[in-house]
N, CA and C atoms as a LAMMPS dump frame, in Angstrom:
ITEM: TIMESTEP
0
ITEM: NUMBER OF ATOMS
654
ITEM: BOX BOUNDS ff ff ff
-5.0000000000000000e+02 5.0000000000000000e+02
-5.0000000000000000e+02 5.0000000000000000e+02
-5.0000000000000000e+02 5.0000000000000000e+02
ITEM: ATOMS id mol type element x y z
1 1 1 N 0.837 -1.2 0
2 1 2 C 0 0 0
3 1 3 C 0.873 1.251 0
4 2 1 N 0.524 2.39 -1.153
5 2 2 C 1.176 3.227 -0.656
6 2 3 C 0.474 4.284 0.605
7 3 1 N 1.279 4.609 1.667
8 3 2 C 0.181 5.287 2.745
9 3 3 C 1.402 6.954 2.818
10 4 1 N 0.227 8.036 2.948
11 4 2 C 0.806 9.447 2.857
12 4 3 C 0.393 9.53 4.617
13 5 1 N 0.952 9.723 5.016
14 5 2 C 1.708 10.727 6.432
15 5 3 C 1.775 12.061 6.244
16 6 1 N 0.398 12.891 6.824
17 6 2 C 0.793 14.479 7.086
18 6 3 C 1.37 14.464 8.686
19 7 1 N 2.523 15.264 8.384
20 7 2 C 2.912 15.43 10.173
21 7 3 C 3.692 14.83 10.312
22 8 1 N 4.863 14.915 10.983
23 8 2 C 6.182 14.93 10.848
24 8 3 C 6.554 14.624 12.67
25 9 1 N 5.703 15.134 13.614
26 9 2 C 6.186 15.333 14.698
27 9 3 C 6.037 13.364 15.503
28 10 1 N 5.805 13.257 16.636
29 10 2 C 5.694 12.602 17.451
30 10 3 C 5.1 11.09 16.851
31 11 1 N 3.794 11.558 16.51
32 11 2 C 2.629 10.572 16.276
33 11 3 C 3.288 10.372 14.733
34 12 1 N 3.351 10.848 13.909
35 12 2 C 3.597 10.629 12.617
36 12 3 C 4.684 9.705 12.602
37 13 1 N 6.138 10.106 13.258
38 13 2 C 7.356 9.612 13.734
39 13 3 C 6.592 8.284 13.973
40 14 1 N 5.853 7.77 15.325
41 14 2 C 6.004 6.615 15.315
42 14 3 C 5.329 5.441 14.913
43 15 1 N 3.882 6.1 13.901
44 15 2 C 3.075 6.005 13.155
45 15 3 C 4.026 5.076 11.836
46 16 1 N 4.862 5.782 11.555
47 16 2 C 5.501 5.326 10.644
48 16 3 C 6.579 4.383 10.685
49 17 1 N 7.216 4.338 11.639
50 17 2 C 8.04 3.339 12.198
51 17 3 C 7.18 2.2 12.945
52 18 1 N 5.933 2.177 12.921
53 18 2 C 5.486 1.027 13.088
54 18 3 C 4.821 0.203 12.016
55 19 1 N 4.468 1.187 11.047
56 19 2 C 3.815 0.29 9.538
57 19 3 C 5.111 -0.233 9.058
58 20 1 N 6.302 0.376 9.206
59 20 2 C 7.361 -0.034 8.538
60 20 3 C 7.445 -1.612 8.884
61 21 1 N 7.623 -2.476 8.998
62 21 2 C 7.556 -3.632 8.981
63 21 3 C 6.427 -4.396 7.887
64 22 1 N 5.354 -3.703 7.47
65 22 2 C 4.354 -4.288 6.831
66 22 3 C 4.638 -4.105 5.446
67 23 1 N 6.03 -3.228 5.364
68 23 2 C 6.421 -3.099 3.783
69 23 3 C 5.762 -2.557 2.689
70 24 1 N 4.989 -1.156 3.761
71 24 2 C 4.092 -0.385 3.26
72 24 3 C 5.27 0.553 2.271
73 25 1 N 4.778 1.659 1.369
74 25 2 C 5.335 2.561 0.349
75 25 3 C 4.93 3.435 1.649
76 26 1 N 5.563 4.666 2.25
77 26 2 C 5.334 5.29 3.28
78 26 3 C 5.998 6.818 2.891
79 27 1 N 5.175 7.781 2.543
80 27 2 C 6.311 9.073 2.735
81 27 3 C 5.06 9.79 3.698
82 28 1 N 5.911 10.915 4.21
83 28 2 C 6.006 11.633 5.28
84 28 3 C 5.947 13.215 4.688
85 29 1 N 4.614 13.836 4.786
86 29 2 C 4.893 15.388 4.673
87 29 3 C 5.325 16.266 5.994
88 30 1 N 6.069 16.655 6.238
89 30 2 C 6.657 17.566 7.463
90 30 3 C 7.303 19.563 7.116
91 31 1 N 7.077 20.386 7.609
92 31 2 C 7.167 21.486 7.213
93 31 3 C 8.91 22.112 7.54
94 32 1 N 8.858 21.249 9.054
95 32 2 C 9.916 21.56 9.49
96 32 3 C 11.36 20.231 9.377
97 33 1 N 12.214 20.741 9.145
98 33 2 C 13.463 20.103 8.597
99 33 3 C 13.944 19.496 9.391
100 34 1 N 13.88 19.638 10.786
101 34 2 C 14.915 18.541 11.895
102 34 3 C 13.925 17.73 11.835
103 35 1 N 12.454 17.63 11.528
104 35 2 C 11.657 16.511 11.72
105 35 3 C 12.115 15.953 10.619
106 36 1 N 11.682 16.356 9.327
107 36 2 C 12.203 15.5 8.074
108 36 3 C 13.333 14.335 7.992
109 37 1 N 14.632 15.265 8.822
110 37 2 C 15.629 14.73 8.558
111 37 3 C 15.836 13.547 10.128
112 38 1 N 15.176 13.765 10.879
113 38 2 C 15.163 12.214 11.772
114 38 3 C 14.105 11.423 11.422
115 39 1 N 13.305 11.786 10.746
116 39 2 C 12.258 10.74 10.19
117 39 3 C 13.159 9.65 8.923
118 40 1 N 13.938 10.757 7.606
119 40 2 C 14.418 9.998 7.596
120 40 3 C 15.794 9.203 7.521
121 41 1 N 16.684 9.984 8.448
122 41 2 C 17.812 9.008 8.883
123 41 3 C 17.573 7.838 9.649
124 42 1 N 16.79 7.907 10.572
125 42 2 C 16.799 7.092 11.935
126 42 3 C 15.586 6.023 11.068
127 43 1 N 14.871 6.251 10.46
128 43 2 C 13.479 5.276 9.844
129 43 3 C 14.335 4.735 8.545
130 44 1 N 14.603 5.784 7.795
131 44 2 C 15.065 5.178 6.537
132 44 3 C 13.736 5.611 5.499
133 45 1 N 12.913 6.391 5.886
134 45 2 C 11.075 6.665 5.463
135 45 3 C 11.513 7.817 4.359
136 46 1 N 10.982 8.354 3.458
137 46 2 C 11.022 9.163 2.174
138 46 3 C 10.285 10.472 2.834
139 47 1 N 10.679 11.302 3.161
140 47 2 C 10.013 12.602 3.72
141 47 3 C 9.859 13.709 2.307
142 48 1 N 8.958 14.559 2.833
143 48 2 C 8.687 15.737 1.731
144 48 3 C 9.025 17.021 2.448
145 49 1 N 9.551 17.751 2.632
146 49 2 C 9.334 19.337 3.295
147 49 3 C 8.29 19.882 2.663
148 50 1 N 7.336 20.482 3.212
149 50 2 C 6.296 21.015 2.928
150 50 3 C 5.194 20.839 3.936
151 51 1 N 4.027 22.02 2.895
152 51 2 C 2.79 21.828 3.947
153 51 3 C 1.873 20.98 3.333
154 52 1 N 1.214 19.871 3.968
155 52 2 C 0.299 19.361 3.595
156 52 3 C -1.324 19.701 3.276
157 53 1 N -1.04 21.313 3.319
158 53 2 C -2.576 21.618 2.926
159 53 3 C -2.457 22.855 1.342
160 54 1 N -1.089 22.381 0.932
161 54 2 C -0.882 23.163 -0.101
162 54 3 C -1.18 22.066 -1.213
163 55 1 N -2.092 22.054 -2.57
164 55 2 C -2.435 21.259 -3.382
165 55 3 C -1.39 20.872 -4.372
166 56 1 N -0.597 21.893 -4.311
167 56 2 C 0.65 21.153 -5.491
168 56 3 C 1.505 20.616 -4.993
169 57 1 N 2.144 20.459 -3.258
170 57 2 C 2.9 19.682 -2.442
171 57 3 C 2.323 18.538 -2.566
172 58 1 N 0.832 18.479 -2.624
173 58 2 C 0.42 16.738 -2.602
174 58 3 C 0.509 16.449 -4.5
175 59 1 N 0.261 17.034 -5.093
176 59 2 C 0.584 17.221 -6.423
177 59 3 C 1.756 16.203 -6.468
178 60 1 N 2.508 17.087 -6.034
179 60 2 C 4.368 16.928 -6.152
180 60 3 C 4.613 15.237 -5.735
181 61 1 N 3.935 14.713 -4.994
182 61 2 C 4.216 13.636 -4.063
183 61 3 C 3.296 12.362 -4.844
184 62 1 N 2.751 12.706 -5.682
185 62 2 C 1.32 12.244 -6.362
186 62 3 C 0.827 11.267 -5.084
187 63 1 N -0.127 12.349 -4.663
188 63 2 C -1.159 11.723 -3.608
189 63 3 C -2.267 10.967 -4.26
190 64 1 N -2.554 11.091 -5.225
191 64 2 C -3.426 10.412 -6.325
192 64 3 C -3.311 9.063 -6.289
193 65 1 N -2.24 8.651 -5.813
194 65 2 C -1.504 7.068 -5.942
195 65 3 C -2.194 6.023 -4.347
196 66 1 N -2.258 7.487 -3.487
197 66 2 C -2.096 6.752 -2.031
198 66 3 C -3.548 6.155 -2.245
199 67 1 N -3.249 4.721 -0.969
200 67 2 C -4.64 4.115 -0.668
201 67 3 C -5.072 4.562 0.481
202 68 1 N -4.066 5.38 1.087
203 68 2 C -4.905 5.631 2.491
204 68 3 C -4.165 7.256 3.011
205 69 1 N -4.931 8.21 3.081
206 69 2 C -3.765 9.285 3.96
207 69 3 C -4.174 9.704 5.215
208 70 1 N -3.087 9.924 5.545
209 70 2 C -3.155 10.287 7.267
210 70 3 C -2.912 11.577 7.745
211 71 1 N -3.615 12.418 8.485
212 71 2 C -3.355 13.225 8.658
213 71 3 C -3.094 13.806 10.286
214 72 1 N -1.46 13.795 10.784
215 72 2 C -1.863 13.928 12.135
216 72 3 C -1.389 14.985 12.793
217 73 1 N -0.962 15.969 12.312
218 73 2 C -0.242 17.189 12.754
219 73 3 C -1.101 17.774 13.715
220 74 1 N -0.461 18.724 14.466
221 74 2 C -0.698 19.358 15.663
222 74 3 C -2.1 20.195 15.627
223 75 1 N -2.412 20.513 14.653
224 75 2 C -4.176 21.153 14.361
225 75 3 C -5.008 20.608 13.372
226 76 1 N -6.293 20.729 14.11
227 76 2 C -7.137 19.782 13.556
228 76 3 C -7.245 20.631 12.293
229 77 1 N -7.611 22.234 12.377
230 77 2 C -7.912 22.736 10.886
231 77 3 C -7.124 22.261 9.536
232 78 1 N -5.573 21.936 10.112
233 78 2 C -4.446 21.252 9.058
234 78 3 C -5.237 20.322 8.788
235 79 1 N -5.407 19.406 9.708
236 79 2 C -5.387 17.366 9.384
237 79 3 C -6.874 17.467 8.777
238 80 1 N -7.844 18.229 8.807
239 80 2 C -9.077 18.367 7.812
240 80 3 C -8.889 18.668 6.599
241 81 1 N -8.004 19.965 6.378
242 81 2 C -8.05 20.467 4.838
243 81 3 C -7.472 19.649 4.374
244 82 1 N -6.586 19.345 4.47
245 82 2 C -5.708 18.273 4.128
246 82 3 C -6.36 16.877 4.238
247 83 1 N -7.146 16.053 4.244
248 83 2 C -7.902 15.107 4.485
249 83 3 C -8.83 15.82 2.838
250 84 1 N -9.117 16.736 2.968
251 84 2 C -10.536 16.873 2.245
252 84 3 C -9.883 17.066 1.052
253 85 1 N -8.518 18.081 0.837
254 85 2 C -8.043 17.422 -0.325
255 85 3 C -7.675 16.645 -0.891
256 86 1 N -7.098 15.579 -0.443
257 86 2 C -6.845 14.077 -0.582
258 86 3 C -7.753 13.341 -1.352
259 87 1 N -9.079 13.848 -0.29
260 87 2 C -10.274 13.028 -0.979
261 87 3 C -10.459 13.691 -1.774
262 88 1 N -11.149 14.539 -2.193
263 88 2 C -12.184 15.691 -2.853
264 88 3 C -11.157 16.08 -4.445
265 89 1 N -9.763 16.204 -4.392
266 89 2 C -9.153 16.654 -5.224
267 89 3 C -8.127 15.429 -5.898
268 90 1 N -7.935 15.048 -4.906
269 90 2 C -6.521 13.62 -5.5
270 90 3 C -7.86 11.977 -5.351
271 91 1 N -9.03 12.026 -4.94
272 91 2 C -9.765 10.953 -4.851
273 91 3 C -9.358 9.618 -4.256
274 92 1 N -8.527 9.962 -3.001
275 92 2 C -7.679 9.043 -2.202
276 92 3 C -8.948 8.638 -1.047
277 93 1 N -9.324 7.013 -1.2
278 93 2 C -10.41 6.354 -0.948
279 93 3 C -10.394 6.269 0.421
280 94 1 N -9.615 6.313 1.276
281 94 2 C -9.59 6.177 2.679
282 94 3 C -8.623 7.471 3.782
283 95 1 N -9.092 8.518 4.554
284 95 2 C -8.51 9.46 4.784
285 95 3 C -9.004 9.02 6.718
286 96 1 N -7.757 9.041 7.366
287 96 2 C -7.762 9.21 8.416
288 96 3 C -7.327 10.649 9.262
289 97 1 N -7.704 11.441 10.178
290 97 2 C -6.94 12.496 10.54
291 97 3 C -7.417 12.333 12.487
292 98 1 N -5.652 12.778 13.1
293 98 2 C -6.244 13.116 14.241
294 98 3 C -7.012 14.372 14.777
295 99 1 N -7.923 13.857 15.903
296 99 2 C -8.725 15.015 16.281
297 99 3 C -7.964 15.304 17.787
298 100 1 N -7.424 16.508 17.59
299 100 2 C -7.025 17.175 19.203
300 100 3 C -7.978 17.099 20.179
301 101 1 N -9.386 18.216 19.577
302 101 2 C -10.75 18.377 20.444
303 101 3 C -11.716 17.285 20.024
304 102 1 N -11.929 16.413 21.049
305 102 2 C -13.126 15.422 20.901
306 102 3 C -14.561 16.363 19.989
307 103 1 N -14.666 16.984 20.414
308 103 2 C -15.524 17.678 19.781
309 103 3 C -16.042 17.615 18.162
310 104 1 N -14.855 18.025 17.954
311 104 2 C -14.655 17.746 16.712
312 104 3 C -14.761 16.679 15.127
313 105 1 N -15.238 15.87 16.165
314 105 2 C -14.788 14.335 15.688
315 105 3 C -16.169 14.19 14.683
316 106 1 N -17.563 14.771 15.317
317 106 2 C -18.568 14.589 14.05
318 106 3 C -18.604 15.211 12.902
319 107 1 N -17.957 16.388 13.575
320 107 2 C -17.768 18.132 12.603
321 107 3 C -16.836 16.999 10.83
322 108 1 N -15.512 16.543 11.651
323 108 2 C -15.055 15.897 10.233
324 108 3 C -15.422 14.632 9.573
325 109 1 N -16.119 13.967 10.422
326 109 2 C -16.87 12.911 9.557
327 109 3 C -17.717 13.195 8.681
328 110 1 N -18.588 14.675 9.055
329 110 2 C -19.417 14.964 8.099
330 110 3 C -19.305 15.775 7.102
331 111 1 N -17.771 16.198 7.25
332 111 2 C -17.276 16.869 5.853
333 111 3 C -16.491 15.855 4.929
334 112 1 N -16.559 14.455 5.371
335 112 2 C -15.9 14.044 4.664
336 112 3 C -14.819 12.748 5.234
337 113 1 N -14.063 13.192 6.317
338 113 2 C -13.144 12.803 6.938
339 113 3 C -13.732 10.902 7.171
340 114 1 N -12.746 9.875 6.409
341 114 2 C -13.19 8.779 6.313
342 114 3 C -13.367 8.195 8.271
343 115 1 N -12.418 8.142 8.975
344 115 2 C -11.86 7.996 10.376
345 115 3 C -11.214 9.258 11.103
346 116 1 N -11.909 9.34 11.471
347 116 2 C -11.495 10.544 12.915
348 116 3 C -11.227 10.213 13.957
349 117 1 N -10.053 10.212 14.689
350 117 2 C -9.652 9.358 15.677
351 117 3 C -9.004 10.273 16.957
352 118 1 N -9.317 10.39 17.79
353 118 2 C -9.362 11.287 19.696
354 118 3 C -8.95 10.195 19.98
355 119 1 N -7.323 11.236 20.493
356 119 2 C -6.882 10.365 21.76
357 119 3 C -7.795 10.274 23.166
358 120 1 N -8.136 11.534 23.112
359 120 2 C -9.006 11.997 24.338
360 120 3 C -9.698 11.1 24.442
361 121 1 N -10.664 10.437 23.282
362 121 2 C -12.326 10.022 23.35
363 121 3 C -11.722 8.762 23.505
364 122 1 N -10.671 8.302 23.306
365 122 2 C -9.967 6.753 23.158
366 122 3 C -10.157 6.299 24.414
367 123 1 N -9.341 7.438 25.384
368 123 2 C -8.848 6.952 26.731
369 123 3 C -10.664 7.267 27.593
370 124 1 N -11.43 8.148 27.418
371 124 2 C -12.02 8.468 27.403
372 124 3 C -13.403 6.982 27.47
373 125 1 N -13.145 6.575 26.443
374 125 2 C -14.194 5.136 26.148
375 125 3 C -13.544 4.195 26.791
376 126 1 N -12.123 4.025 27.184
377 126 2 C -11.221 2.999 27.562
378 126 3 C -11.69 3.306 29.345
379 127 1 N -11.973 4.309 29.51
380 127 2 C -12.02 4.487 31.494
381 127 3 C -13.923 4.146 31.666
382 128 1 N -14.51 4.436 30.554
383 128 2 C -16.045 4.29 30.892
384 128 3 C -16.344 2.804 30.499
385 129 1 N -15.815 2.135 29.604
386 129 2 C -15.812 0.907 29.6
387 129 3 C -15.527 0.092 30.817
388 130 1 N -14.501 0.597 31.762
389 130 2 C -14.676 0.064 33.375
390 130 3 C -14.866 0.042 34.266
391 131 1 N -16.009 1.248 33.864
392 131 2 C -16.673 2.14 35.013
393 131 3 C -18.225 1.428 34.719
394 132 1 N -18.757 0.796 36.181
395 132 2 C -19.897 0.696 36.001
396 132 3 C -20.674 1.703 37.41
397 133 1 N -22.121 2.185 36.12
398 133 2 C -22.888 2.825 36.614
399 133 3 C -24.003 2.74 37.173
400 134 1 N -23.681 1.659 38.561
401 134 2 C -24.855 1.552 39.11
402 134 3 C -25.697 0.74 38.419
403 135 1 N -24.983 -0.662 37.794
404 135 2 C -24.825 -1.892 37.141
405 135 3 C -25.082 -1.773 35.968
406 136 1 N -24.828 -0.496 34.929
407 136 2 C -24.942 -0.601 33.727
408 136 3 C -23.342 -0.492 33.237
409 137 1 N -23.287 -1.108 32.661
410 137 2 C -21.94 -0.459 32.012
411 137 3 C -21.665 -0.987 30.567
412 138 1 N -21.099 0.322 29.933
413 138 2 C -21.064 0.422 28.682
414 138 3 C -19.885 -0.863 28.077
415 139 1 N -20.085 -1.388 26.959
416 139 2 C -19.234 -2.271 26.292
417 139 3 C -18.831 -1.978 24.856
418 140 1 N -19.836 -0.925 24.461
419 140 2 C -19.157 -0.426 23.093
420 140 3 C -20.475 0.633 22.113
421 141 1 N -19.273 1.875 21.252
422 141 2 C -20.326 2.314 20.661
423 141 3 C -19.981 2.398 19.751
424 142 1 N -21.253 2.159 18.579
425 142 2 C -21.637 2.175 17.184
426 142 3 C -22.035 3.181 16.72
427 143 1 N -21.774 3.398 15.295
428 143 2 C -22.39 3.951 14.305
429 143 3 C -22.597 5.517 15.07
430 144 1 N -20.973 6.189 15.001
431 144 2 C -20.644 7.708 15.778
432 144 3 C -21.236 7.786 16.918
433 145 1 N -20.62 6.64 17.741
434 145 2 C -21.316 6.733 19.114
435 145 3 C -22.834 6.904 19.585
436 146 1 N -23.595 6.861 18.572
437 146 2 C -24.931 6.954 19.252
438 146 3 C -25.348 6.133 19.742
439 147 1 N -25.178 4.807 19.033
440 147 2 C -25.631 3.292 19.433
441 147 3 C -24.686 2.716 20.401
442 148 1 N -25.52 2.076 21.672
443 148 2 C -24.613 1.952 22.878
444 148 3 C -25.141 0.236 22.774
445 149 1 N -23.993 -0.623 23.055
446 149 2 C -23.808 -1.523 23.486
447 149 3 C -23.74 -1.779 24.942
448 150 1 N -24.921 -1.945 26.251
449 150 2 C -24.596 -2.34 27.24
450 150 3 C -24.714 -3.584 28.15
451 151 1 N -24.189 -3.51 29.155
452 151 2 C -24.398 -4.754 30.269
453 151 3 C -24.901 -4.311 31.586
454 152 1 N -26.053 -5.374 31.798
455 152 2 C -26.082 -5.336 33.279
456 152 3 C -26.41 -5.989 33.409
457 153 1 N -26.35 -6.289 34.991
458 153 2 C -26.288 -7.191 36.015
459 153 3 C -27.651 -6.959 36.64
460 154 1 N -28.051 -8.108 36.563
461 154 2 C -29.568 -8.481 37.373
462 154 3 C -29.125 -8.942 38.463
463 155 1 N -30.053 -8.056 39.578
464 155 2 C -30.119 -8.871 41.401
465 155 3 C -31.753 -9.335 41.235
466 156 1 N -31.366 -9.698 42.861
467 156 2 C -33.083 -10.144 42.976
468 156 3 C -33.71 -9.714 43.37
469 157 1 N -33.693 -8.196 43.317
470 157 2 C -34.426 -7.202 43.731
471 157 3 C -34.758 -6.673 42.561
472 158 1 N -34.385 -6.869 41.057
473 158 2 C -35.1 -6.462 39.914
474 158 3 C -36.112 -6.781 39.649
475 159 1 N -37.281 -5.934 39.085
476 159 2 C -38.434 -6.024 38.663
477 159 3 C -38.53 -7.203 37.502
478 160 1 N -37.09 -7.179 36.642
479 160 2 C -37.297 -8.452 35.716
480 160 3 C -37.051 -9.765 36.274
481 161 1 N -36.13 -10.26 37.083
482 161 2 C -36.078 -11.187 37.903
483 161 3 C -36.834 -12.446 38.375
484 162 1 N -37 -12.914 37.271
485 162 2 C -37.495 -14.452 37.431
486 162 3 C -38.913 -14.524 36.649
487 163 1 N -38.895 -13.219 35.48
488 163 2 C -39.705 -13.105 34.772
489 163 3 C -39.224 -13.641 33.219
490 164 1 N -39.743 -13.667 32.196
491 164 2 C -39.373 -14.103 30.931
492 164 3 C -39.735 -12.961 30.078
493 165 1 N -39.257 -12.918 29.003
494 165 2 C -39.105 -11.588 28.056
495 165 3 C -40.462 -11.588 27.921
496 166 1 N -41.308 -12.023 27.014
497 166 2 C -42.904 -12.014 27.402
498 166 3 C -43.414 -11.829 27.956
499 167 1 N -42.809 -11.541 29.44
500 167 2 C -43.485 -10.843 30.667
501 167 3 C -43.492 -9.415 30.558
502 168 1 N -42.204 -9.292 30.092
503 168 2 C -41.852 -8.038 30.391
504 168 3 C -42.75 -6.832 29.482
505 169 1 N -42.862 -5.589 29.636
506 169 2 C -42.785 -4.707 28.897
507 169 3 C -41.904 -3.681 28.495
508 170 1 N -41.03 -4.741 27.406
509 170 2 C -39.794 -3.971 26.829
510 170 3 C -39.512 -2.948 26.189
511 171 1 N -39.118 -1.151 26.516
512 171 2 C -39.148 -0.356 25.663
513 171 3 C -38.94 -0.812 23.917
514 172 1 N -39.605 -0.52 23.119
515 172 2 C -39.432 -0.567 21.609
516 172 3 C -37.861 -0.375 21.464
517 173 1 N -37.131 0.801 22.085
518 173 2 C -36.132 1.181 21.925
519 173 3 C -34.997 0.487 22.064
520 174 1 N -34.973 -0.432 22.988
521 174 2 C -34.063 -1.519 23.678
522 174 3 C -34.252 -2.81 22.827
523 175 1 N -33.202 -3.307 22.763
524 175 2 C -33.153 -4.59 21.626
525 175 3 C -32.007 -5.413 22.883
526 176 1 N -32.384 -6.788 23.215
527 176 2 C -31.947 -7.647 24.414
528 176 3 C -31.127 -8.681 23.36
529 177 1 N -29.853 -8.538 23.282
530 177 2 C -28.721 -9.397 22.32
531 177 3 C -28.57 -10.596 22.742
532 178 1 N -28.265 -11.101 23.975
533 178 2 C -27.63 -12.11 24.866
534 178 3 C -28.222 -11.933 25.961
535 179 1 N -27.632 -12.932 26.806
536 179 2 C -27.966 -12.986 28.421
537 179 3 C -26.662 -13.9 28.357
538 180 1 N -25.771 -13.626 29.203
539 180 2 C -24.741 -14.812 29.744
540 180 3 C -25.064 -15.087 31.265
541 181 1 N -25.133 -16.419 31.265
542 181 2 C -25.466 -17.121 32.82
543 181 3 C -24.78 -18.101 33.145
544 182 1 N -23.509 -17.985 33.78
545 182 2 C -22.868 -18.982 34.09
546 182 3 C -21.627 -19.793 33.158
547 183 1 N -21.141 -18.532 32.526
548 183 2 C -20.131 -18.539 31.32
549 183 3 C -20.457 -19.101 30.095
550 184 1 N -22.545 -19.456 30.39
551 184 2 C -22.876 -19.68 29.139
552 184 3 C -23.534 -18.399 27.902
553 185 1 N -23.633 -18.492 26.767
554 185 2 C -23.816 -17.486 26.305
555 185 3 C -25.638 -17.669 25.477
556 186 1 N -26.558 -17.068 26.236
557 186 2 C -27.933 -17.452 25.871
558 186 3 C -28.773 -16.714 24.749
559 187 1 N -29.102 -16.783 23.779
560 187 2 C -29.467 -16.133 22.571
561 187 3 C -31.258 -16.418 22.997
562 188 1 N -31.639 -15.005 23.622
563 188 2 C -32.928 -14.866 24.249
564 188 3 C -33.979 -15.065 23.099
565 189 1 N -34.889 -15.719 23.763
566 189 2 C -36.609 -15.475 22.852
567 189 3 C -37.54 -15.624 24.027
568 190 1 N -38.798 -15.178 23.916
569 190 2 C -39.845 -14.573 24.524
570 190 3 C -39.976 -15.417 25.771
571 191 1 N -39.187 -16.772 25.78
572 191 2 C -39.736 -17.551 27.215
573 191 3 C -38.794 -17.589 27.798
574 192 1 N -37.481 -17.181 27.463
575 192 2 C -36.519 -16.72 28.405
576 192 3 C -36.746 -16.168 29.673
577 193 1 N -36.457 -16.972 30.754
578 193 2 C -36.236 -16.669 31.765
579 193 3 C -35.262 -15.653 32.486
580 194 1 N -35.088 -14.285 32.661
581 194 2 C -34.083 -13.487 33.652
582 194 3 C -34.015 -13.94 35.059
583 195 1 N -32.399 -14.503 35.475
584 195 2 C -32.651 -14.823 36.847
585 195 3 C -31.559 -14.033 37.543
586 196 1 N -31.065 -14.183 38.562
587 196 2 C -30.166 -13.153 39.933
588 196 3 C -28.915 -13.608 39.142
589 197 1 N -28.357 -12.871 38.956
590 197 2 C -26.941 -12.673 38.407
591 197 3 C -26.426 -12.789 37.304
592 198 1 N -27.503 -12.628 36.157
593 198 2 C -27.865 -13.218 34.751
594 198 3 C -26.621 -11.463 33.918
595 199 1 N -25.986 -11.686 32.886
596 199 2 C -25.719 -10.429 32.374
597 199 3 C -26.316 -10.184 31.171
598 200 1 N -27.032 -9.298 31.052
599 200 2 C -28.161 -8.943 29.919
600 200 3 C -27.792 -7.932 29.186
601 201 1 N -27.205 -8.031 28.035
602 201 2 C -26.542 -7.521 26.623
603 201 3 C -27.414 -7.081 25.995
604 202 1 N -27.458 -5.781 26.053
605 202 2 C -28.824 -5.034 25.616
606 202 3 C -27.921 -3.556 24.713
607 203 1 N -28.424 -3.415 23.444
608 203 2 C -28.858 -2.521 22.535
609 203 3 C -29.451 -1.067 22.428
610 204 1 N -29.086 0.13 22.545
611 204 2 C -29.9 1.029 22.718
612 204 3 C -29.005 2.578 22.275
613 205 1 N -30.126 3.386 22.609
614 205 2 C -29.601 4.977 21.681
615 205 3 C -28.932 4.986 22.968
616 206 1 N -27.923 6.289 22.864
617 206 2 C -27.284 6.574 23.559
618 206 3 C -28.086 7.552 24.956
619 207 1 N -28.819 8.178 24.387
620 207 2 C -30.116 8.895 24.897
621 207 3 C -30.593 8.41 26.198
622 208 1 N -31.292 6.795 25.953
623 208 2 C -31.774 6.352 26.359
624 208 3 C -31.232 4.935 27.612
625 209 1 N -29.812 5.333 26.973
626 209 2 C -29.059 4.29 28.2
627 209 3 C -29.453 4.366 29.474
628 210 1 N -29.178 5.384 30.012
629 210 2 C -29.389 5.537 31.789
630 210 3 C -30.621 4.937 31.874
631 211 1 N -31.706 4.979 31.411
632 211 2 C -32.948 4.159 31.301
633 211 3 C -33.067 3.348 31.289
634 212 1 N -32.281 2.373 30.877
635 212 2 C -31.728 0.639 31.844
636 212 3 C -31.981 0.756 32.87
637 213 1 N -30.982 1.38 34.05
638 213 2 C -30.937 1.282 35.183
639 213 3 C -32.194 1.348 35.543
640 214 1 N -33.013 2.173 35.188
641 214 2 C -34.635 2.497 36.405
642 214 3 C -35.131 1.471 35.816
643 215 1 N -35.287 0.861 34.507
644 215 2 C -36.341 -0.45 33.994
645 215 3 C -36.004 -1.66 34.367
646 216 1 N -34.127 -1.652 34.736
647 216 2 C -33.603 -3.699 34.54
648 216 3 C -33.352 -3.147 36.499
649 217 1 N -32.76 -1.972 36.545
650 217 2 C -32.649 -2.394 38.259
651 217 3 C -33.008 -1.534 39.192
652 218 1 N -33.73 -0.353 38.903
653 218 2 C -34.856 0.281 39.879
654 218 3 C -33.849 1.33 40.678
């Protein structure tokens, strides 16, 4: 694959010294010259001096070629324009860029930006993933985070508790994936039984998560 590298500093540096083994085609746009030149003495990587949001620098480099570009320099306004020309002008099918401000992260998906990737939101999903809230806890989100993947833990003080899905009256909104009971893994239908310590793999907007807790455990 050939893969384009905007950004020269830290992340780019070791971004690139780690594909290197996969015997990727790898160059490196960097503005500033001591980056260039340890990227590539110490890597052995093909660097460009320049800015990556100038159209004839990617011109120059024929970005047209790449299958994937990256964009990770120190501002997000860089790693966007630069992303959007890639795509939009050189028609390079897969554009990744980092996002400094979590914030940000829908703003460039919806201009375009193939993967938008927060360190912030990383570590961020990595600490709430082991945080449980008062027995819900999150296991993963879909489709720009709206769609929440969660778990909880049934006591026997839940209202569902020794009832069967047919008992229940299940928000429309909530979709029940699994139940694991006893390191087995149970693929629910309507006569399913919920019992005390059951973990119930449940589906839902992001909106509507905390709303587990008052329906599965009061």
């Amino acid at each position: 694959m050939y893969i384009v590298i905007a950004g020269g500093g830290k992340i780019g540096y070791y971004l690139a010294k780690t594909m290197l083994p996969h015997k990727h085609k790898i160059i490196v746009i960097e503005q500033l010259m001591d980056a260039c030149e340890k990227i590539s003495n110490e890597l052995g990587v093909e660097t460009a001096r320049g800015d990556a949001t100038d159209i004839d620098k990617l011109a120059e480099i024929e970005v047209d070629k790449a299958d994937v570009f990256i964009a990770v320099t120190g501002r997000d306004e860089d790693n966007l324009i630069a992303c959007q020309l890639a795509k939009r002008n050189f028609g390079v099918k897969r554009t990744i860029a980092r996002v400094n401000n979590p914030k940000n992260i829908m703003v460039f998906e919806k201009l375009g930006v193939d993967y938008a990737v927060s360190s912030t939101s990383i570590i961020a999903d990595l600490i709430e993933q082991e945080v449980d809230l008062s027995g819900v806890k999150t296991l993963m989100r879909l489709k720009n985070r709206s769609i929440i993947l969660s778990e909880i833990v049934i006591g026997k003080t839940s209202v569902t508790c020794g009832k069967s899905l047919r008992e229940l009256e299940i928000p429309e909104h909530y979709i029940i994936v699994s139940i694991i009971r006893n390191e087995e893994v149970i693929i629910p239908n309507g006569f399913t039984r919920i019992q005390d310590g059951d973990y119930v793999i449940i589906v839902s907007t992001e909106e509507n998560q905390m709303k587990l807790k008052e329906y599965f455990i009061g």
